[in-house]
C-alpha positions in Angstrom: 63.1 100.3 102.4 66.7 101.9 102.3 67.9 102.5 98.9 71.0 101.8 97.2 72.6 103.0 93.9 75.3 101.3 92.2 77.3 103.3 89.5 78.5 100.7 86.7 78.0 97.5 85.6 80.9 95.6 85.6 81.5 92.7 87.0 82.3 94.3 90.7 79.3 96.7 90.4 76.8 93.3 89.3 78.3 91.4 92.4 78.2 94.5 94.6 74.4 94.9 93.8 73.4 91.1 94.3 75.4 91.2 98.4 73.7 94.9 99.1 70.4 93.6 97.6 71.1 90.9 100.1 71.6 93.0 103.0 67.9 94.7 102.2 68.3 97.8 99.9 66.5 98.3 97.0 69.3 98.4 94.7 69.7 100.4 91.0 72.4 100.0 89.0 73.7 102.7 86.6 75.6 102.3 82.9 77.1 104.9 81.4 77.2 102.9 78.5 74.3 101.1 76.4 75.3 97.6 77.6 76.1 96.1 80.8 78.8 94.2 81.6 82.4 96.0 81.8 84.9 94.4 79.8 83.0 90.9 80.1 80.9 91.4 76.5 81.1 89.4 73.4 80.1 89.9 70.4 79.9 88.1 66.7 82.2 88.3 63.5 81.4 86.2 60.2 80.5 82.8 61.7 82.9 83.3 64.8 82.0 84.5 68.4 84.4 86.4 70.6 84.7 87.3 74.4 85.7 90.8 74.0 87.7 91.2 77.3 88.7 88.4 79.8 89.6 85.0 78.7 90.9 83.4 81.6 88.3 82.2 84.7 89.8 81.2 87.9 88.0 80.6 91.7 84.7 80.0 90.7 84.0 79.5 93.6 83.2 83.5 94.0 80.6 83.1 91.5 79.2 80.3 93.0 78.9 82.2 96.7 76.3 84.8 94.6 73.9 82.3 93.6 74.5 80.2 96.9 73.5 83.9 98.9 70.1 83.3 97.4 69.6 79.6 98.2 70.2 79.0 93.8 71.6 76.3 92.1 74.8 77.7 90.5 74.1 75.3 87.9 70.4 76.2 86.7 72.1 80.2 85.8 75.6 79.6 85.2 77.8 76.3 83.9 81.5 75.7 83.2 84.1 73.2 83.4 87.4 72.6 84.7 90.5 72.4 82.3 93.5 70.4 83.2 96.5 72.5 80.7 96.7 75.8 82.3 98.7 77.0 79.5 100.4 75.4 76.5 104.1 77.5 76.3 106.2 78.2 72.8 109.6 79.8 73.5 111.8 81.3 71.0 113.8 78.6 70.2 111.2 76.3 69.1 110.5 74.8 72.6 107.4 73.9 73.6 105.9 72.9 77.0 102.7 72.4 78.7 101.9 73.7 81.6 99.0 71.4 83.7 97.0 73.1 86.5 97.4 69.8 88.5 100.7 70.5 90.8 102.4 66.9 90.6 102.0 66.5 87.0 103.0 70.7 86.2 106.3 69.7 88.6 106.8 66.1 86.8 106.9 67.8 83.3 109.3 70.6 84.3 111.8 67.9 86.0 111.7 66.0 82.1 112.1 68.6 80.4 114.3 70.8 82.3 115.9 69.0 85.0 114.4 70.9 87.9 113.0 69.8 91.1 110.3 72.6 91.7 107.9 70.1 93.9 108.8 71.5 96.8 108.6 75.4 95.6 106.0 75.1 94.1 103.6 73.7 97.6 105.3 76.7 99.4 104.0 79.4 96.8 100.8 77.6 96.9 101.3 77.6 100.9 102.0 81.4 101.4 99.1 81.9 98.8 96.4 80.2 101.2 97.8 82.2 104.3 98.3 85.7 102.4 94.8 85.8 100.2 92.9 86.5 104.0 94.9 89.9 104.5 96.0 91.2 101.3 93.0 90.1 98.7 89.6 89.3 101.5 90.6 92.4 104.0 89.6 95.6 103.5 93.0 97.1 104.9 90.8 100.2 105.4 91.9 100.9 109.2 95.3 100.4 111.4 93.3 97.5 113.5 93.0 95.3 110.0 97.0 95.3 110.1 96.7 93.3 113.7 93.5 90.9 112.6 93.6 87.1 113.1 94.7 86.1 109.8 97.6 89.2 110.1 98.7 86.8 113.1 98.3 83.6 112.1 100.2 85.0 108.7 103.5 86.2 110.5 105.9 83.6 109.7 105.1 83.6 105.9 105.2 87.4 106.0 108.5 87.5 107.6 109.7 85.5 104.1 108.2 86.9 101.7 111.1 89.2 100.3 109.2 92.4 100.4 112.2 93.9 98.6 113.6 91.5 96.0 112.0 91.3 92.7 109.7 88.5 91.2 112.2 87.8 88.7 115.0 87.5 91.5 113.1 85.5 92.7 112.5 83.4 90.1 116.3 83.0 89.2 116.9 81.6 92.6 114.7 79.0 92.8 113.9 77.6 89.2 117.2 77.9 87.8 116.3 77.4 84.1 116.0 80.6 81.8 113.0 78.9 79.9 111.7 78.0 83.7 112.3 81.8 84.8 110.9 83.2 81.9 107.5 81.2 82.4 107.1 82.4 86.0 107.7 86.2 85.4 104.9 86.0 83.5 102.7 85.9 86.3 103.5 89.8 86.7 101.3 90.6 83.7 98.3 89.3 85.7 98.2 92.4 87.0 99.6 94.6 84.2 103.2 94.8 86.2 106.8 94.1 85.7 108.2 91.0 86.7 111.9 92.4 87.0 110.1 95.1 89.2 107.2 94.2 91.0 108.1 92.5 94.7 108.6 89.2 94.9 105.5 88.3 97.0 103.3 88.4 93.2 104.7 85.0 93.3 101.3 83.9 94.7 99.4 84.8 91.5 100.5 81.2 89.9 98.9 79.5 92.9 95.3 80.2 91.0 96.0 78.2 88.5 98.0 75.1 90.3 95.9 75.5 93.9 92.4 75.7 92.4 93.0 74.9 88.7 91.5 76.6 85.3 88.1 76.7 84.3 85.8 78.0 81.3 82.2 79.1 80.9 80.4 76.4 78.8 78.4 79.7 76.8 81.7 81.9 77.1 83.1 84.6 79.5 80.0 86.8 79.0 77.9 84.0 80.4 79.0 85.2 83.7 78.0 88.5 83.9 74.9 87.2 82.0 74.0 84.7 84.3 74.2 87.0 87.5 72.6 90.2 85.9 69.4 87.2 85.5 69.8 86.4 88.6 69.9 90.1 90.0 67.3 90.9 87.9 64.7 88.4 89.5 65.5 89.0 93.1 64.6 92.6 92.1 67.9 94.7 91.1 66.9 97.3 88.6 69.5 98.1 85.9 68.9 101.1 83.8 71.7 102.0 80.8 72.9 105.2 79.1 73.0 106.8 82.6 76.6 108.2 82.9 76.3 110.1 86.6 77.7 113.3 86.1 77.6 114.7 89.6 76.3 114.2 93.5 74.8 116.3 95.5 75.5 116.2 99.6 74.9 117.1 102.4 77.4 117.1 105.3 79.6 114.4 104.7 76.9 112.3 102.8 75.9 111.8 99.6 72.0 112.3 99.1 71.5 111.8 95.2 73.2 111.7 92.0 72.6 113.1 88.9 72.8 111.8 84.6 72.3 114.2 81.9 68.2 113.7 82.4 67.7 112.5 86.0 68.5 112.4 89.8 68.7 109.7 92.0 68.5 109.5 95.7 69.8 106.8 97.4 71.0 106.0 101.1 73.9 104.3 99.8 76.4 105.2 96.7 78.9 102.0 95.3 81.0 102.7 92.6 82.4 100.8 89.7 84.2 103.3 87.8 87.5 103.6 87.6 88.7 105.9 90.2 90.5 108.1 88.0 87.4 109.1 85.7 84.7 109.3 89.0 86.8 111.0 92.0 88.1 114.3 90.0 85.4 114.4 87.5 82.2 112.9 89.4 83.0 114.0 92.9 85.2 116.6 92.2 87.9 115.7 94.3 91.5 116.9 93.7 93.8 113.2 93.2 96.8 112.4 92.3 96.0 111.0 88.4 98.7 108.4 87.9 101.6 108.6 85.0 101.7 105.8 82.3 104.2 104.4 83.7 102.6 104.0 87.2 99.5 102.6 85.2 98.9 98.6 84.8 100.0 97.3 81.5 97.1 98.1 78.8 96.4 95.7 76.0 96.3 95.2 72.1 94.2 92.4 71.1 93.0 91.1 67.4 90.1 89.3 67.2 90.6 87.0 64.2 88.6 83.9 62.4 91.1 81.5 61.2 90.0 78.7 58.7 91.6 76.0 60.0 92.1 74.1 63.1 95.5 74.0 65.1 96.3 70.8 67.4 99.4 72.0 68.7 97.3 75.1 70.4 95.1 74.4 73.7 92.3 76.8 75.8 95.7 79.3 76.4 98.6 79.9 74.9 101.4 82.1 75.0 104.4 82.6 72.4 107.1 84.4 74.5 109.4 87.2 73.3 113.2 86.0 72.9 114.1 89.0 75.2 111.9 89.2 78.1 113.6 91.9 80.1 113.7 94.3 77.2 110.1 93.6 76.1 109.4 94.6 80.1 112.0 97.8 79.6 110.4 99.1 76.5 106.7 98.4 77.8 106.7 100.1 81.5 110.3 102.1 81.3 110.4 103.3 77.7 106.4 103.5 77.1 107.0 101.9 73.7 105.0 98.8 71.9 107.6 95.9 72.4 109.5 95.2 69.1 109.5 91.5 69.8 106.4 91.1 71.8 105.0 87.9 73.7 101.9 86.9 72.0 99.1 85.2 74.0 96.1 83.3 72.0 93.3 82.2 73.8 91.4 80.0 71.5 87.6 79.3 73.0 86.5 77.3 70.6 88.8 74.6 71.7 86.2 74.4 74.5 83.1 75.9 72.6 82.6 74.2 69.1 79.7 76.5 68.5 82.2 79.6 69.1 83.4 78.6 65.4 82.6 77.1 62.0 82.9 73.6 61.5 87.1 73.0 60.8 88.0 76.6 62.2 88.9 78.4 65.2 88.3 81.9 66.5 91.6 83.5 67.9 91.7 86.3 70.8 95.3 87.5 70.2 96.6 89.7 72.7 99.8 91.6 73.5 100.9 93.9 76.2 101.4 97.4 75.0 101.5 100.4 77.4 98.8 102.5 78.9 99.2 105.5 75.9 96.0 105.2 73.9 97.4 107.8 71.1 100.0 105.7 70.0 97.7 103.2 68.4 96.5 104.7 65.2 95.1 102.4 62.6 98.4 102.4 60.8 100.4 101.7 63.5 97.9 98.8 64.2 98.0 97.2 61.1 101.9 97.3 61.0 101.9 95.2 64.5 99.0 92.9 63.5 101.7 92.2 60.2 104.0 91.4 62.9 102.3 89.8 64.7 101.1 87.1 62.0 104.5 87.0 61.5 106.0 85.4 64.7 102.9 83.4 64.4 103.5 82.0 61.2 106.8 81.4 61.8 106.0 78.9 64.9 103.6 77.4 63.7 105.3 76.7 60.3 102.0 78.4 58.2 101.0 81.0 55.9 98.7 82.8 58.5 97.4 85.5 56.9 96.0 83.3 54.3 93.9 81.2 57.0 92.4 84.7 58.5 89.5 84.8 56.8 88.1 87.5 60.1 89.8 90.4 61.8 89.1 92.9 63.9 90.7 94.7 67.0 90.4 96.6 70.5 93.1 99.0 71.1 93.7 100.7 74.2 91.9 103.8 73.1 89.2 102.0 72.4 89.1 99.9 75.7 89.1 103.8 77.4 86.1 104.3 75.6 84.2 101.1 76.0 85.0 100.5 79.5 86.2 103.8 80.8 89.3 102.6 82.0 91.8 105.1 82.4 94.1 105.0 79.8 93.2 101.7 78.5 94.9 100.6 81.4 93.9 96.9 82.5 94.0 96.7 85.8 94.0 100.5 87.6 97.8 100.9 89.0 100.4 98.5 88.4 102.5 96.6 91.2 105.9 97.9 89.9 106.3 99.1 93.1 105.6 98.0 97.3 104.1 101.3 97.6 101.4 101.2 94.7 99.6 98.7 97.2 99.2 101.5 99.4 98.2 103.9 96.8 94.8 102.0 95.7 91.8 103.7 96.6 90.4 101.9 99.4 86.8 100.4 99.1 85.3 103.0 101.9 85.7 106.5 101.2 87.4 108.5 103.4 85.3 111.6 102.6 81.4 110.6 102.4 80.4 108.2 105.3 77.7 106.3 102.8 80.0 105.9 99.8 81.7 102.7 98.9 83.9 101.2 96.1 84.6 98.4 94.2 86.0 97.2 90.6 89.4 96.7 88.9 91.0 100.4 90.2 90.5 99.5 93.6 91.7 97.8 96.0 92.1 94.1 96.2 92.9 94.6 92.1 92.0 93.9 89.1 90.8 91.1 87.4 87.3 89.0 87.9 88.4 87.2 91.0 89.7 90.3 92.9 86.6 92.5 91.7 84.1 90.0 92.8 86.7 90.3 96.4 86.0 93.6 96.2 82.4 93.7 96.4 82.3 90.8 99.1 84.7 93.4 100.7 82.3 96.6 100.3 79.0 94.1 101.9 81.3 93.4 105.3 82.2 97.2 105.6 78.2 98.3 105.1 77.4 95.3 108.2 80.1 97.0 110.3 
């Protein structure tokens, strides 16, 4: 039997090994670390549980195709269910509005409270997101011929519209009209870690996930998906061994034959990996790159983790507090590399969901801001000063004394995202899409130097994020059948 190796444990390395397992390898999975999982872990504070990393699960349906490869019951590994607010939205005037996954009822809401008729927008985004997903987040893109596919074809008069060179934001302004409106769906660039009042216009699709396909949640938490497949990997024979950081690979010709930890080798006729790109290809393979600048990095992420002794029925699943000045939050975060003075706060609350993610009469907050890709700006000083802040605009909103209801707290700065996940500069999601080029710049999932080396994860092409990792592997299984 052929033999695979997988290096990482993400959530694109897990998927990668449960489709190669498929395909008849015996498949091994290295960790660097001492727990599987990438960013997907949780972990306990006081009486409160917290999903360490992602909060928000879209097209499950990608999960669903893993267990469905081995003729499993999605439901006997893995449960979650749908949620009908997407987000629940506080601006800095003391609006508020709620933002439904369901498209007539999101369009109703915004025609009440703002006077805009978005209906018919809103079915074209969701229109050019169906006939762009095929070639730009299911295709490889690894050779000239994918340019000319069928879906490339079939595509051509919604590419032809897509206004390659005008921003998200101008796009934005043209069609929704209302500041508040704008405001909301420029936020869809920090999906991705970009710049709405940079990145090209097409990112418009991203808000299609939630009002196409709609918001879910794992019933046992985020963590229960990396859980539930690991299980399932583990009984169809995918062996997962941790503390095994590959350090180099051996070749031969323009193969890989084996790769080595600090304490072993491993031989393998087939190499995937899931770490970020900018840690393995100059330091594992020893390949000269280009290392990207901060400010060609995704946005990275400050996030408190906080037990609050009360429950909040103005907050939902997700919510998001937005800055008063958006375009200067976006200037000081990608132009000026600065934490934002007046940031936009998102709180994801899973216990809204989860009862037993809390004590009885409280609520565990994941409280997150953007903050650039520098991991030695965050000292614990500086952290405590924005976590003041931070309570602050809180407080204020919400018309409370917060910091006497955090009874919990505890953080993840981008230095110490680099270290757990060993993403390159904390950064969340590999390159950002600032630019039309950056597309082009993401490592492909094939390498171009070693004929039996693949890749998948967050730093690679599709993206990141769960849904485009999981792409990735599904990806990486059509390229080893070619």
């Amino acid at each position: 039997m052929k033999k695979a190796i997988i290096i990482g444990a993400g959530i694109g390395g897990v998927s990668a090994a449960l489709r190669i397992n498929k395909l008849g390898y015996k498949v091994t999975v290295l960790e660097g670390t001492d727990n599987v999982g990438g960013k997907l872990k949780d972990f306990n504070l006081g009486g409160y549980r917290f999903d360490r990393g992602p909060s928000l699960f879209t097209l499950p349906h990608l999960v669903e195709e893993l267990f469905s490869l081995y003729h499993k019951k999605t439901e006997d590994y893995f449960t979650y269910i749908s949620h009908d607010v997407a987000t629940k939205y506080f601006f800095a005037d003391g609006a508020t509005f709620t933002g439904y996954t369901d498209t007539q009822k999101f369009s109703d809401e915004v025609k009440e409270i703002w006077g805009v008729d978005i209906e018919d927008v809103m079915h074209q985004i969701i229109d050019d997101y169906k006939k762009t997903s095929p070639i730009f987040l299911e295709s490889g893109l690894n050779k000239v011929s994918d340019l000319f596919n069928k879906e490339v074809l079939a595509a051509l008069p919604v590419l032809t519209r897509l206004g390659w060179f005008e921003s998200l934001h101008e796009f934005n302004k043209k069609y929704f009209k209302n500041d508040q409106l704008v405001q909301l769906f420029d936020r869809y660039a920090t999906y991705n870690g970009s710049n709405p009042y940079h990145t090209p216009s097409i990112m418009r699709v991203i808000s299609a996930l939630e009002h196409s396909d709609g918001v879910f949640f794992p019933k046992k938490g985020m963590r229960s998906i990396i859980t539930s497949l690991i299980k399932l990997a583990e009984e169809e024979g995918v062996e997962f061994i941790t503390n095994q950081k590959v350090k180099k690979i051996q070749t031969k010709a323009n193969t890989i034959v084996s790769v080595e930890t600090d304490d072993k080798t491993y031989n393998a006729d087939l190499f995937v990996s899931n770490a970020d790109v900018n840690f393995f290809l100059p330091q594992v393979v020893k390949k000269e790159i280009k290392i990207p600048t901060s400010k060609e990095l995704s946005s990275s992420a400050l996030v408190f983790y906080w037990g609050v002794k009360k429950k909040f029925e103005s907050l939902d699943l997700h919510n998001i507090f937005f800055s008063k000045d958006y375009k200067k939050e976006f200037q000081q975060l990608f132009d000026d590399l600065k934490i934002p003075e007046d940031p936009t706060i998102y709180v994801h609350i899973s216990s809204k969901v989860n009862k037993e993610d809390a004590p009885e009469g409280c609520e565990n907050w994941f409280v997150m801001i953007n903050v650039p890709a520098q991991p030695e700006l965050f000292s614990d000083e500086i952290v405590k000063k924005i976590e003041a802040k931070v309570i602050q605009i809180l407080s204020k909103h919400l018309k409370v004394a917060l910091s006497e209801l955090i009874e919990e707290s505890s953080f993840w700065s981008p230095s110490g995202i680099e270290k757990d996940t060993m993403s390159w500069k904390g950064a969340l999601y590999g390159l950002n899409s600032n630019k039309l080029t950056h597309a082009l710049y993401r490592q492909r999932n094939k390498s171009n130097d070693f004929k039996n080396l693949y890749f998948v994860g967050g730093s690679v092409h599709p993206g990141g994020g769960i849904p485009l990792c999981l792409n990735s592997s599904k990806i990486v299984e059509g390229l080893i059948n070619e």
